[in-house]
C-alpha positions as CSV (number, residue, x, y, z in Angstrom):
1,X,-6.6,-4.6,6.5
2,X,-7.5,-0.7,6.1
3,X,-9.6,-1.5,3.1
4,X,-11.8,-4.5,5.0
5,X,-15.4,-3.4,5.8
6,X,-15.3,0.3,4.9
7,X,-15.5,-0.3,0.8
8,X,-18.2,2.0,0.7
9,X,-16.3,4.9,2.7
10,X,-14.0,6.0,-0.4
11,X,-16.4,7.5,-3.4
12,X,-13.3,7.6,-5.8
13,X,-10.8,5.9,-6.6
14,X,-8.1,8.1,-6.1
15,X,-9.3,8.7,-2.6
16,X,-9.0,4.6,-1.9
17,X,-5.4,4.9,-4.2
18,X,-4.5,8.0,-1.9
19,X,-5.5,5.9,1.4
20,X,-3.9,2.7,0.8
21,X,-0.1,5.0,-0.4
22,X,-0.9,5.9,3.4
23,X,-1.5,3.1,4.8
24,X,1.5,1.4,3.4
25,X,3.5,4.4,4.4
26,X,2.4,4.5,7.9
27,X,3.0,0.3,7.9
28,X,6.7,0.8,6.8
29,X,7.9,3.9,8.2
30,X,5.9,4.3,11.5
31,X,4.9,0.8,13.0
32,X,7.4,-0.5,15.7
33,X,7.4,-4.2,16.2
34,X,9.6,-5.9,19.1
35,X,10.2,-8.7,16.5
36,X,12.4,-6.1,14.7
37,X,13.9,-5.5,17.8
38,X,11.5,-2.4,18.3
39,X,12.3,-0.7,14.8
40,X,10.3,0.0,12.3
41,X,10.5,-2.3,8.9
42,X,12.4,0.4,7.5
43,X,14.5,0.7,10.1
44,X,15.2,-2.8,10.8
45,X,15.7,-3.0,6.9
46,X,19.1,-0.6,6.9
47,X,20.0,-1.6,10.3
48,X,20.8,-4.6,8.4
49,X,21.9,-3.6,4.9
50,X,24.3,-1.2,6.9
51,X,25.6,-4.0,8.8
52,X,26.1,-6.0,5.4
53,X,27.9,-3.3,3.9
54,X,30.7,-3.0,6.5
């Protein structure tokens, strides 16, 4: 998704390594979705390991 149409926009490959680490980040730890009952994946994820556990 971040990577699609901007190719040319990272002149290393540690920048476009850095970028996508962040991207990922951002996608697990900072993007609510109501399917998830309006957590994050990582929230949603020990929301329900917690749950599992007890």
């Amino acid at each position: 998704e971040m990577f699609y149409g901007f190719e040319k926009t990272f002149k290393t490959m540690n920048e476009l390594e850095q970028s996508i680490k962040e991207y990922i980040h951002c996608y697990n730890h900072d993007r609510i979705k109501t399917v998830l009952k309006n957590h994050t994946p990582i929230e949603y994820r020990n929301m329900v390991l917690n749950k599992a556990v007890q």
